[in-house]
PAZAPA-4460 file (N, C-alpha, C; in steps of 0.05 Angstrom, whole numbers, plus 32768, in hexadecimal, padded with zeros to 4 digits):
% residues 234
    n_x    n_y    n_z   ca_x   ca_y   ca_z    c_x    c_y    c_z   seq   type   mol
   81BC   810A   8128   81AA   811E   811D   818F   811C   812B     1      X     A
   817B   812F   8126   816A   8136   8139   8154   811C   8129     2      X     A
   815E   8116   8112   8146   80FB   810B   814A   80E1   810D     3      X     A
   8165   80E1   811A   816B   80C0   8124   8160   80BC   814C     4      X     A
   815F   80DE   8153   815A   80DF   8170   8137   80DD   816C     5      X     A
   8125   80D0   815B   810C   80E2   8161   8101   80C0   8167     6      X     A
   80F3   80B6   817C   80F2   8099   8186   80D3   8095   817E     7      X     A
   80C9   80AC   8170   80AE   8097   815D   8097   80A7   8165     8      X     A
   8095   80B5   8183   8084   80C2   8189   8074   80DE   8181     9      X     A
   8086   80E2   8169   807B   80FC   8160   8074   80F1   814A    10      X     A
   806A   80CD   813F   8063   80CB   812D   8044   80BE   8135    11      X     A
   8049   80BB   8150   8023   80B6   8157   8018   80CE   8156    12      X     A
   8026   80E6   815D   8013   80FD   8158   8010   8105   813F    13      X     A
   801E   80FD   8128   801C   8104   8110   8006   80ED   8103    14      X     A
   8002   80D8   8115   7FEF   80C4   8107   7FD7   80CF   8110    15      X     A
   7FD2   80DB   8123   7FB7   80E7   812F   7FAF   80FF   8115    16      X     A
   7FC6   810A   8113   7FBD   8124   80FB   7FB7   8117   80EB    17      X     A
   7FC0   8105   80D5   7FBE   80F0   80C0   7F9B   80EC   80C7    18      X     A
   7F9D   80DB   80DD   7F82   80CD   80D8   7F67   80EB   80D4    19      X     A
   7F6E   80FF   80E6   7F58   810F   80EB   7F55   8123   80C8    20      X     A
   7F6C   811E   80C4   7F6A   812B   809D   7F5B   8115   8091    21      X     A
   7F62   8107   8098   7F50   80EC   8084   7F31   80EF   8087    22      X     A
   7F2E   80EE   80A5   7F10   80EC   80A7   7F06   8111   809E    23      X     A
   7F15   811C   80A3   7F13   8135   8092   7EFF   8132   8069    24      X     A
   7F17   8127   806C   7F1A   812A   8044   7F04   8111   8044    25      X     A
   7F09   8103   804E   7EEB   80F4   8048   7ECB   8101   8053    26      X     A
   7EC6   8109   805C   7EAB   8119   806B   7EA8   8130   8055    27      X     A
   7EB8   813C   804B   7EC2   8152   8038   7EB5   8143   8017    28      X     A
   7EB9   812C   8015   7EB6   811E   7FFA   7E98   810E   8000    29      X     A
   7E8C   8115   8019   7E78   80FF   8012   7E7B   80E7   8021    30      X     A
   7E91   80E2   8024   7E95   80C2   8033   7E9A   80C2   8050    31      X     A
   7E9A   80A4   8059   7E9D   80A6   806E   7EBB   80A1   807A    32      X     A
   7EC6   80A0   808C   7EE1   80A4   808F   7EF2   808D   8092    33      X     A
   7EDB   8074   809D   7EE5   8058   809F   7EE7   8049   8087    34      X     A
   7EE4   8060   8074   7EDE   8049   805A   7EFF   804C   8049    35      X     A
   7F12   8060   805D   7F29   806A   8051   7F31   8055   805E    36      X     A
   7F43   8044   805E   7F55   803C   8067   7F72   803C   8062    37      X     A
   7F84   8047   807F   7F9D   8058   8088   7FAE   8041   808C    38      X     A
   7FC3   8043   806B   7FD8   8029   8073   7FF5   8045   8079    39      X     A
   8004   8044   8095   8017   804C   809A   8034   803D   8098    40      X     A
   8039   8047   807B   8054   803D   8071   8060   8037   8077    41      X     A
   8079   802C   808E   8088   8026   80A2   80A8   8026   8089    42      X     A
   80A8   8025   8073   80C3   8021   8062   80DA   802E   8071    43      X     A
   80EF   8020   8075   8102   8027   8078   8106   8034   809A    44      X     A
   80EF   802D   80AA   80FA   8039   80CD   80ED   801D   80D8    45      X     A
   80FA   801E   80F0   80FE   8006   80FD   80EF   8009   811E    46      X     A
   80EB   7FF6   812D   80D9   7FF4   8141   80D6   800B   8150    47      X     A
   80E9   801B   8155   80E7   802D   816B   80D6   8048   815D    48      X     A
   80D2   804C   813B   80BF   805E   8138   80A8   804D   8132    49      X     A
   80A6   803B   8131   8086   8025   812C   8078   8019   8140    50      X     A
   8089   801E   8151   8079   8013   816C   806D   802A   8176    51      X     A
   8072   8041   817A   8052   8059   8181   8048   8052   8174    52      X     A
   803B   804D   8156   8033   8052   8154   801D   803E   814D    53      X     A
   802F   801E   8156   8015   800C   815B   8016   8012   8174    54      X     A
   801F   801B   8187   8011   801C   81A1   7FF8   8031   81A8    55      X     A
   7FEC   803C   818F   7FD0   8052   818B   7FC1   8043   8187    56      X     A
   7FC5   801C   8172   7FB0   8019   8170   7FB4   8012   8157    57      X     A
   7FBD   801F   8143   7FBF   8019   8127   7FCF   7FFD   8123    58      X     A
   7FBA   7FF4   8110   7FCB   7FD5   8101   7FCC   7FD3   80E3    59      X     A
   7FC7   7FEE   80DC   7FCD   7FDA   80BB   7FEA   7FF4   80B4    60      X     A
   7FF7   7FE8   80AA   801B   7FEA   80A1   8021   7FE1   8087    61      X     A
   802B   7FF5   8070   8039   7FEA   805F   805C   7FED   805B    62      X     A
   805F   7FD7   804F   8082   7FD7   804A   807E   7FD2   802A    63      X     A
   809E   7FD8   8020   80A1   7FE1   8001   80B4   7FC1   7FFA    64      X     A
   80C6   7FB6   800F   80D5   7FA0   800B   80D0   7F90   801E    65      X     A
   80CC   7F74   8016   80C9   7F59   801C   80E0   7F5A   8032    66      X     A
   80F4   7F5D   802D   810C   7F4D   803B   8109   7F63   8053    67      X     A
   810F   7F7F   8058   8108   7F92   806B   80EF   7F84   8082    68      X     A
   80D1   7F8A   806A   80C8   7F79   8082   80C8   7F67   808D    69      X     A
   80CE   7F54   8082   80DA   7F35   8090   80EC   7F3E   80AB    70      X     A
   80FD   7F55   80AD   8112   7F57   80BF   8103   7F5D   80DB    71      X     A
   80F3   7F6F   80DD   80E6   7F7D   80EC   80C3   7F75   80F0    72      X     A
   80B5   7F75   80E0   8097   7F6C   80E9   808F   7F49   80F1    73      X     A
   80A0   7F3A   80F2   8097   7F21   8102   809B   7F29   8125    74      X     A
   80A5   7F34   812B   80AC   7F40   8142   809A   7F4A   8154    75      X     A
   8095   7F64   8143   8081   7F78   814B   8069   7F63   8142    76      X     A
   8055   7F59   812B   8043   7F4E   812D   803E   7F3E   8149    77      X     A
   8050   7F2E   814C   8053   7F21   816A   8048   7F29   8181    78      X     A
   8054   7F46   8182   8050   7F5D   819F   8037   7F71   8194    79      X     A
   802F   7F75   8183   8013   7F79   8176   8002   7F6B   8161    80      X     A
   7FF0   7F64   8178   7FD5   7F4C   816C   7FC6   7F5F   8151    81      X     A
   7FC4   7F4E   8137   7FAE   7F64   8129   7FBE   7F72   8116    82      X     A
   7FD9   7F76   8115   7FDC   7F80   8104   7FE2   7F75   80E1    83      X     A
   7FD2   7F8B   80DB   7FD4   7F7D   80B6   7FED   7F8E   80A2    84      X     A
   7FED   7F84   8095   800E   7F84   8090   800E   7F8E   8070    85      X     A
   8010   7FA6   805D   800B   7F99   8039   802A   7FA3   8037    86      X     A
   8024   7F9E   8019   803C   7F98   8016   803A   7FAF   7FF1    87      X     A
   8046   7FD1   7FF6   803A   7FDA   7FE4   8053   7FE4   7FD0    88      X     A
   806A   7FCA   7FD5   807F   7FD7   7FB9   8085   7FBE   7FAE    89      X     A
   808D   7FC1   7F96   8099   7FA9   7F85   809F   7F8D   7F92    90      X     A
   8090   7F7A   7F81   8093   7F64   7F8D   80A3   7F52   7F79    91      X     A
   80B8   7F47   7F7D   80C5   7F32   7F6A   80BD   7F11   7F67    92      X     A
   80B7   7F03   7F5D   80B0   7EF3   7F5B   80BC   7ED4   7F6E    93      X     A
   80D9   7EDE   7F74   80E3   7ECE   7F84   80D7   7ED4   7FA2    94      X     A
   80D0   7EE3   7FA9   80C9   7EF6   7FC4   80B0   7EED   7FC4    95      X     A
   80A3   7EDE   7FB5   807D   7ED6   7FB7   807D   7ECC   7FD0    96      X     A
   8095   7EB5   7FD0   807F   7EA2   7FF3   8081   7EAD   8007    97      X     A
   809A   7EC6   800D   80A1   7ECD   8022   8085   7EE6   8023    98      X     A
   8082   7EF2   800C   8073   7F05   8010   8052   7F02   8017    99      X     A
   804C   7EE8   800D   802A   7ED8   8014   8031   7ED4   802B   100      X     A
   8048   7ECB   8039   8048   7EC4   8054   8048   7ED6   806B   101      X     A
   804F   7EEE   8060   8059   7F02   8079   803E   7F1C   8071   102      X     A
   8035   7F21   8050   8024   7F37   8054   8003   7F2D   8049   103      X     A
   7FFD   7F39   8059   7FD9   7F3E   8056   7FD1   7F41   8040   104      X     A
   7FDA   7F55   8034   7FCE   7F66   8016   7FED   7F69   8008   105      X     A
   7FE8   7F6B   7FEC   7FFB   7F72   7FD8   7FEE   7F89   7FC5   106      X     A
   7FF8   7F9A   7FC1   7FF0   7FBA   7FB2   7FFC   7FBE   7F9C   107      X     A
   8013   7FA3   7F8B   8020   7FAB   7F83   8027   7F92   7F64   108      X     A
   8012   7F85   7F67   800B   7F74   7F4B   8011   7F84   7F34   109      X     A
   8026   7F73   7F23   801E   7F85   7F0C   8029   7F74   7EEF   110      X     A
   8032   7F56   7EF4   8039   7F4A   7EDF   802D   7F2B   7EE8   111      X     A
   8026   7F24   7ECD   8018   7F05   7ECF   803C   7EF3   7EDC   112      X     A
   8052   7EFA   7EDA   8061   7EE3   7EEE   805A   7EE9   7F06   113      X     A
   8056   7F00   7F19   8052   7F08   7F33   8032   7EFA   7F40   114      X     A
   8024   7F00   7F25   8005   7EF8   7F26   8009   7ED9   7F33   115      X     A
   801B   7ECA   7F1D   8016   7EA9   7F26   8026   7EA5   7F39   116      X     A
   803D   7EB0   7F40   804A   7EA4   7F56   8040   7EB4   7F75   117      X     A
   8033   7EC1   7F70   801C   7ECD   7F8B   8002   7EB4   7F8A   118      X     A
   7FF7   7EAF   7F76   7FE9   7EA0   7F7B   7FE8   7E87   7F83   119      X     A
   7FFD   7E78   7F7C   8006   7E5F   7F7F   8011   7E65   7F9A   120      X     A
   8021   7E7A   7FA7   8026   7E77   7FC1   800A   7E75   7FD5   121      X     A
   7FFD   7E8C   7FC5   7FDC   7E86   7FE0   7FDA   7E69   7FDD   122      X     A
   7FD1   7E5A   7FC2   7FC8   7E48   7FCF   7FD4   7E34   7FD7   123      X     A
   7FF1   7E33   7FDC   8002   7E20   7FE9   7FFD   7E2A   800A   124      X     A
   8000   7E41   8009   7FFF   7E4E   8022   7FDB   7E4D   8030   125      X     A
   7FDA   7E49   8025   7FAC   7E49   8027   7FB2   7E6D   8039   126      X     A
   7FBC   7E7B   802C   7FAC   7E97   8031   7FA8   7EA5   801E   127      X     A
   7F9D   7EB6   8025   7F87   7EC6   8010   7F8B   7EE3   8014   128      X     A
   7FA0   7EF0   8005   7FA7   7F0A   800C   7F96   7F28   7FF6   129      X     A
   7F93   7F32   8000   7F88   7F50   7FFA   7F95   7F5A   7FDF   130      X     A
   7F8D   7F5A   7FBE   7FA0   7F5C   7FAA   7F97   7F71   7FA7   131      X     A
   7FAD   7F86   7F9D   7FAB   7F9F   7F85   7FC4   7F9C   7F6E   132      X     A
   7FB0   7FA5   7F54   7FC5   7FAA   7F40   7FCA   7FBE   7F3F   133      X     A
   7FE5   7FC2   7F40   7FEF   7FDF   7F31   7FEB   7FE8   7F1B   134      X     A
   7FE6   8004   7F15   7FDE   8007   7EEF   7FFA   801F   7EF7   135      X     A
   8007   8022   7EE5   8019   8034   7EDD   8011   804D   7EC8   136      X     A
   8000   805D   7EDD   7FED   8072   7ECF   7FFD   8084   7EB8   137      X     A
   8017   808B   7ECA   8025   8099   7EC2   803C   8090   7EA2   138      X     A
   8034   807B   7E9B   8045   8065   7E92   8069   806F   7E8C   139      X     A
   8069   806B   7EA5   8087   8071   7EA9   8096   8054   7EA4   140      X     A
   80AB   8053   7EA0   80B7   8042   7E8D   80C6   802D   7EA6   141      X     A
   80D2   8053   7EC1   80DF   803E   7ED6   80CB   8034   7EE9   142      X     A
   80B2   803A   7EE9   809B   8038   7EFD   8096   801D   7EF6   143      X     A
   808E   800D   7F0E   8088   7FFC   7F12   8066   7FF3   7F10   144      X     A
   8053   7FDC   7F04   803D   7FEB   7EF4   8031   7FDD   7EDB   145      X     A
   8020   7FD5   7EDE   8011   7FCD   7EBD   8008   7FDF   7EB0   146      X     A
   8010   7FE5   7E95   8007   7FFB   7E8A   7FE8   7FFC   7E87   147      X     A
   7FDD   8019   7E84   7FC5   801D   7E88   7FB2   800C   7E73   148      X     A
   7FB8   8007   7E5A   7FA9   7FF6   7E4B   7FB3   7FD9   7E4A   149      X     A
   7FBE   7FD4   7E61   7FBA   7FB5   7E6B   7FA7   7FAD   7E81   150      X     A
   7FAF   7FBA   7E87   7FA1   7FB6   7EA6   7F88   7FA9   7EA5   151      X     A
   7F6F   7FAF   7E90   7F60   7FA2   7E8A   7F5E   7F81   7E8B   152      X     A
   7F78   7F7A   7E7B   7F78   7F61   7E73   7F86   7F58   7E84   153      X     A
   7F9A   7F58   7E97   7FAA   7F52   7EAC   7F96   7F4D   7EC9   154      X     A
   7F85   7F63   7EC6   7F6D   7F5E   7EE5   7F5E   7F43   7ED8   155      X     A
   7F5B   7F3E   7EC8   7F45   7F2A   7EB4   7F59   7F0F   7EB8   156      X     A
   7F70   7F10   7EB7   7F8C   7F03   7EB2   7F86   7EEE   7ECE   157      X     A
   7F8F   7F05   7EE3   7F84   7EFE   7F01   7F70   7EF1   7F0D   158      X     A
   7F56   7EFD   7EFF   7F3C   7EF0   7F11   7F37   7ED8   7EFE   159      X     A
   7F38   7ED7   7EE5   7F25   7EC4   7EDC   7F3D   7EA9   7EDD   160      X     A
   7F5B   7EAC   7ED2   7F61   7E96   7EC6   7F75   7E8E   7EED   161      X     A
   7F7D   7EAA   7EF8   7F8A   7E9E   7F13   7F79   7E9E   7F28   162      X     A
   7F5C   7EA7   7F25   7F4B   7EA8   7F3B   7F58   7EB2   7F54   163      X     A
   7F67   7ECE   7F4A   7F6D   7EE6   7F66   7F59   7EF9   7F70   164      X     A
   7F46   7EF7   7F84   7F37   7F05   7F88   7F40   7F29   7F87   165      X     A
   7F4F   7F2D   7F67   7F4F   7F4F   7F71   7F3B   7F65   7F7D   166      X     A
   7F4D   7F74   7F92   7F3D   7F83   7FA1   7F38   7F9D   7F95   167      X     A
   7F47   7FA5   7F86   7F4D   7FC8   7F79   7F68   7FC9   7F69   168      X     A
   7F68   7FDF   7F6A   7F86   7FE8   7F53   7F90   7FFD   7F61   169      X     A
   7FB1   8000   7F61   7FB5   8018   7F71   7FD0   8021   7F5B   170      X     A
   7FD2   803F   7F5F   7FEF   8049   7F51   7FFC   8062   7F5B   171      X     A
   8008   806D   7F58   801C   807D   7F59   8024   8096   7F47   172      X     A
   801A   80A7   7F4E   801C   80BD   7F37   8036   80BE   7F2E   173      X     A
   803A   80C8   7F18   8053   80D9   7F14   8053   80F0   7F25   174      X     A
   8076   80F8   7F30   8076   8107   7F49   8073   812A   7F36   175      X     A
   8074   8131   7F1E   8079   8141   7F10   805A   8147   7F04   176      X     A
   8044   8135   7F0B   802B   8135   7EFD   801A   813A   7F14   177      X     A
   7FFE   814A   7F0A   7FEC   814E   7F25   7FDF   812D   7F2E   178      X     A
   7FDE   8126   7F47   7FD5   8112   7F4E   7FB6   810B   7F3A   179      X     A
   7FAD   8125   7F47   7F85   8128   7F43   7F85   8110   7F2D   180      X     A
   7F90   8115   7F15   7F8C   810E   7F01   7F8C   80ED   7EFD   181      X     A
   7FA6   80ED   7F08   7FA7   80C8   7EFF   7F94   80B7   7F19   182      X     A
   7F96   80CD   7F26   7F75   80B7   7F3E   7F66   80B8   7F37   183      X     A
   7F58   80CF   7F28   7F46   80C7   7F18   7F41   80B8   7F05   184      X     A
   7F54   80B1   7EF6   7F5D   80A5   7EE0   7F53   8084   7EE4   185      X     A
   7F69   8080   7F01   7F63   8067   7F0B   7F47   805E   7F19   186      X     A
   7F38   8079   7F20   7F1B   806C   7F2A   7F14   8064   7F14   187      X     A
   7F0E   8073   7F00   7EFF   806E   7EEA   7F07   804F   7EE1   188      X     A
   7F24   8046   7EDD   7F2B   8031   7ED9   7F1D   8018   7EEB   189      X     A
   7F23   801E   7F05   7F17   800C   7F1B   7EFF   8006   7F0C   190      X     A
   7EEE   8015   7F08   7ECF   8021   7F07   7EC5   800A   7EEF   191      X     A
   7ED6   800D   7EE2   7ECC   7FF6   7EC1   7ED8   7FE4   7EC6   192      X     A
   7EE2   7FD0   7EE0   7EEC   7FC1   7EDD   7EDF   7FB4   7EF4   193      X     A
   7EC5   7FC1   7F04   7EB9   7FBD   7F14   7ECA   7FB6   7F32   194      X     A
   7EDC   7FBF   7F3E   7EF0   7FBF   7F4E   7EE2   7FD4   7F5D   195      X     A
   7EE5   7FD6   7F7F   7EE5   7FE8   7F95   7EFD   7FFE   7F9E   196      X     A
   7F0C   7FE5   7F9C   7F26   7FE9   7FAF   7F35   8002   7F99   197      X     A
   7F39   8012   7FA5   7F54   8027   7F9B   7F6D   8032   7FB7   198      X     A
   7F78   8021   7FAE   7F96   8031   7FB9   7FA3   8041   7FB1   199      X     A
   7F9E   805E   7FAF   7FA9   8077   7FAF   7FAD   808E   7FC2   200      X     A
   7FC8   80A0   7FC6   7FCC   80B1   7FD7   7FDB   80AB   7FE9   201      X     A
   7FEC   80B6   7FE9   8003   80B5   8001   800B   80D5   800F   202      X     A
   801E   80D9   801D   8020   80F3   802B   8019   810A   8023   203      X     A
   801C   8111   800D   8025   812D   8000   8001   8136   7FF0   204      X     A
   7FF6   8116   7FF4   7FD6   8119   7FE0   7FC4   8109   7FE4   205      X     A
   7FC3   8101   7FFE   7FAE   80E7   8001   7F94   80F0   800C   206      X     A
   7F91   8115   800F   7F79   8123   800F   7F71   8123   7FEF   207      X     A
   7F82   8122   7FE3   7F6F   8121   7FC1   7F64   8108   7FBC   208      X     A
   7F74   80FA   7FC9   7F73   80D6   7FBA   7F50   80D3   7FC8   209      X     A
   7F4A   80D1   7FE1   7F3A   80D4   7FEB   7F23   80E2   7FD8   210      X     A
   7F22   80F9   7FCE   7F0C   8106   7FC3   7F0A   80F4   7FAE   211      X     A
   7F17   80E5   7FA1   7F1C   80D6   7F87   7F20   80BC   7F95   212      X     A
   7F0E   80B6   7FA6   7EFD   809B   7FB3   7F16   807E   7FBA   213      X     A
   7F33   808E   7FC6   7F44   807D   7FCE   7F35   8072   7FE4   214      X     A
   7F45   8059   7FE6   7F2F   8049   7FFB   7F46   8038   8010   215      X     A
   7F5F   8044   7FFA   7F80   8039   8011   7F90   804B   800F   216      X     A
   7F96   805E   8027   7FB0   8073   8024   7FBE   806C   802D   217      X     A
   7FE2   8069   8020   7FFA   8061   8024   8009   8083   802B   218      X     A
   800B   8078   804A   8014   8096   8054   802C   808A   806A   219      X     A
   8048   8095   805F   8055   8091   806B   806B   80A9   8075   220      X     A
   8076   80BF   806A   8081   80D8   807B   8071   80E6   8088   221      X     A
   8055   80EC   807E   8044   80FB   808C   8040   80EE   80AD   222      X     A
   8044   80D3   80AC   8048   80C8   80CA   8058   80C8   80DA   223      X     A
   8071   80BB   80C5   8088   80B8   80D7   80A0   80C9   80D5   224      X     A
   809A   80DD   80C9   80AA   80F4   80BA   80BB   80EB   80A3   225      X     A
   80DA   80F6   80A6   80EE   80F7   8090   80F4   80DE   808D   226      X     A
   80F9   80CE   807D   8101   80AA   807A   8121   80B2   8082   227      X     A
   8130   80A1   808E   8147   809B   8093   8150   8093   807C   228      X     A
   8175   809F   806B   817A   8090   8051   817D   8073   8053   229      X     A
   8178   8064   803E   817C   804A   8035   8196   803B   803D   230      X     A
   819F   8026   804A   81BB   8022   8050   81C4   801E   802D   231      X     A
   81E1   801D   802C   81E8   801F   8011   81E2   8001   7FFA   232      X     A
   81DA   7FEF   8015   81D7   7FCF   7FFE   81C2   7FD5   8000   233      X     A
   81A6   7FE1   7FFC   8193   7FDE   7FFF   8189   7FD6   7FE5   234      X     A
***
């Protein structure tokens, strides 16, 4: 099919569009455009569409599973110096050391067992990775997510008694709900909880997330187009 023939290069030109909407929607809101920072999803495609598009230059990359990127980014890190790595889907608690060891940032905190066995890996590991909690705006039942009237006590959970330097909070709309709303929702949250960092916006809305002061867009078809299906053990 014409999307197993496409070798990556029509996804550097789609990263050029990406970036020039960003600095768009930020200049548009007031801000400046470096203050967005462009994580290009890589889930589920493999070196031959990820290598254009570190060969433009770009280094920060997220993946949704531990074990995936374990297969593929020690490799490429290797053959590109610089690149930072998060890590923005469900994290299991058995998956902590491998995941302190291989990613930069985690986006995807959202239970005090994940809290301590992330922490206890940094400091076995002496690194110091980039945290976001998830809030489950939408409080969807299958969503992955601290519900919105935890989150309070769970970021508090983190800094004071595990001493995790959280960076922000990031979530995921419901696909059936207008974005606008729960980014806003979540600044305001960030906002009383004295937090910077917001990770919101991916393909379809990361010009809104932006007006609603995202500060990490998770953009991954808008780059690399259609995802390839899942093998069946996935």
């Amino acid at each position: 099919m014409a999307q197993s023939m496409d070798t990556g290069d029509e996804a550097a030109e789609r990263l050029a569009d990406v970036q020039a909407r960003i600095a768009a929607a930020a200049r548009g809101a007031g801000r400046e455009p470096q203050d967005v920072r462009l994580i290009a999803v890589s889930k589920t495609f493999e070196e031959p569409q990820i290598a254009p598009v570190l060969d433009t230059g770009h280094r920060l990359f997220g993946e949704n599973r531990v074990q995936e990127a374990k297969g593929k980014w020690p490799a490429l890190k290797s053959r590109y110096p610089g690149v930072a790595l998060h890590l923005i889907g469900p994290l299991q608690s058995n998956k902590a050391r491998e995941a302190v060891a291989l990613f930069d940032a985690i986006h995807s905190l959202d239970r005090e067992k994940i809290a301590r066995a992330v922490a206890g890996e940094m400091a076995a590991q002496g690194k110091r990775l980039e945290l976001f909690v998830q809030v489950n705006t939408g409080e969807e039942p299958q969503k992955a997510g601290v519900m919105p009237q935890e989150a309070a006590a769970f970021v508090a959970l983190c800094r004071d008694e595990l001493k995790l330097a959280v960076a922000g909070l990031m979530c995921i709309p419901p696909v059936e709900e207008e974005p606008a709303v729960h980014f806003a929702f979540l600044a305001k949250l960030a906002g009383e909880m004295g937090l910077s960092g917001l990770s919101i916006g991916m393909s379809d809305d990361f010009e809104t997330a932006i007006a609603f002061g995202a500060t990490h867009v998770r953009v991954g078809s808008a780059i690399f187009g259609a995802r390839p299906p899942l093998p069946a053990n996935a």
